[in-house]
N, C-alpha and C positions, 0 to 999 in steps of 0.2 A: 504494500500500500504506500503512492505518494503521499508525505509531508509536506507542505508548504506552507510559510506563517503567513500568509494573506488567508487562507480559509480560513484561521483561527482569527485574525482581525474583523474576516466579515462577520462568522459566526458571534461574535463577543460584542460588534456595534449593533448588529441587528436584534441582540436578546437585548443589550442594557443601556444605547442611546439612547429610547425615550424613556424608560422605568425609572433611570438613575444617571441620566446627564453627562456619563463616561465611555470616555471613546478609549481603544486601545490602539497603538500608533508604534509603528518602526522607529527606531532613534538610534545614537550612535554607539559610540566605546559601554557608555552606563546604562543602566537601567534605571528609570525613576519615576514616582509619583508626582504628577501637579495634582493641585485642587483646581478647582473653575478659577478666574479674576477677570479683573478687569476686560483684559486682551483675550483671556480664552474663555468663552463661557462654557465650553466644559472640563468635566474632571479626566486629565491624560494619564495614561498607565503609557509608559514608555519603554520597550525591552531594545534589547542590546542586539546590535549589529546582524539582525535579520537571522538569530536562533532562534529553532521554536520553541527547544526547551526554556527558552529566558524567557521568550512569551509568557508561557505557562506558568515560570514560578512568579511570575508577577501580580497576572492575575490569581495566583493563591493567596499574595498578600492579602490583595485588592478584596477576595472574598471573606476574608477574616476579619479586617479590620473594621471596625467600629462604625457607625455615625461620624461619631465627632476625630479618630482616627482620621475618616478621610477627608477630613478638613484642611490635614496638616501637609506640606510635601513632606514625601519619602514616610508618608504616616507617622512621622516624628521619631521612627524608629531609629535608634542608634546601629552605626554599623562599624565597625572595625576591617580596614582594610587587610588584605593577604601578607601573611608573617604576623600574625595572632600567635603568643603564647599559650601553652597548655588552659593555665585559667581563660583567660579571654576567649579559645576556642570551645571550652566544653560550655560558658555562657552563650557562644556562638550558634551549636547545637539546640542547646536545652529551650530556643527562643524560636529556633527554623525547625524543628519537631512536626508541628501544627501545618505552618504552610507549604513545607513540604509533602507532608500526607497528600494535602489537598493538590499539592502538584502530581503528584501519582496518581491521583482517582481521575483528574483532568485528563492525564497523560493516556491511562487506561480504555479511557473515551473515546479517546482518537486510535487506539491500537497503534502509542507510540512506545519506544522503549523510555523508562525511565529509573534512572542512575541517581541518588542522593548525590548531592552537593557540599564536601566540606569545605569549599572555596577557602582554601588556606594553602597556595601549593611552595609557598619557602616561609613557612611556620612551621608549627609542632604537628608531627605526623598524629593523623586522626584513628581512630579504632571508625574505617567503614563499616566493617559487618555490625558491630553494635550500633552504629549511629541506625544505620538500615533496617536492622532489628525495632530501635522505638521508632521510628517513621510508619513501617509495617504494623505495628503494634497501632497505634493511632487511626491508622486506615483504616483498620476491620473494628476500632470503635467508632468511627463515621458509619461504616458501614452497617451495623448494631444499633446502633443511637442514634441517626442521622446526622447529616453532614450541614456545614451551613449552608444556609437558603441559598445565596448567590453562585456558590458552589454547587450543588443543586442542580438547580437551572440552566449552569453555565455545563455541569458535566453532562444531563439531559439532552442540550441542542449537541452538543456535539456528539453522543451518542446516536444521533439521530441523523446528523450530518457525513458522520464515518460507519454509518450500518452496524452500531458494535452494539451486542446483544447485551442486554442489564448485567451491571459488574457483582462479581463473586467475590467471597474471600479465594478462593483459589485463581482470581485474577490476578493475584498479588504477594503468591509464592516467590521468597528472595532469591 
């Protein structure tokens, strides 16, 4: 199955342009959140240099976060750039847990592969399989307890978009 992040842009303006005023948009080296202003009247999710997977974890933010979250740019969330120490990286973890799941269930939508992220590649080496382990672990409680709304809806169209049959816990074997 082809990939390409324009399906995942239409599918993501045409569910949440008018619901919620946010468009999601190619951009360059970063990825980042506007809120609406002056110049933009709407709220921009912006992923990195035309990956899909950036796409995807973006809008995982974008689904988790708050009302008033998305108020903020970059949802006021603190980041630490790559060369994160042991502390700083398992903080790093323990905060991308959540919207990582939610990049998985996305991902699963589309019958994409998806790889956790410990974006740290000349810092302190990560434990993947455990990071993967609680990512995994989160997902099949989304999947259990449901998942957030926007999440939801946005893994639905694309479920719908890429013919992929309602997700299992066995869609999500590491």
């Amino acid at each position: 199955m082809q990939h390409d992040y324009n399906d995942l842009i239409h599918v993501f303006n045409q569910t949440f342009i008018d619901s919620f005023n946010t468009e999601l948009l190619l951009g360059g080296d970063e990825p980042i959140y506007y809120p609406a202003d002056a110049e933009h009247p709407k709220h921009r999710i912006i992923f990195a240099r035309g990956f899909y997977a950036s796409a995807m974890h973006e809008v995982a933010h974008w689904c988790i976060a708050g009302d008033e979250r998305r108020l903020l740019e970059d949802y006021g969330y603190w980041y630490h750039p790559d060369g994160r120490d042991e502390a700083t990286q398992a903080e790093f973890e323990k905060v991308e847990v959540k919207p990582q799941a939610v990049e998985w269930i996305l991902s699963a939508s589309c019958g994409f592969r998806f790889q956790v992220s410990c974006d740290n590649l000349s810092g302190a080496e990560s434990d993947r399989g455990g990071f993967t382990a609680k990512v995994r672990e989160q997902v099949l409680v989304y999947l259990r307890d449901g998942m957030p709304s926007r999440a939801k809806t946005y893994s639905d169209a694309l479920r719908t978009f890429y013919n992929q049959p309602p997700l299992t816990a066995s869609d999500f074997d590491a």
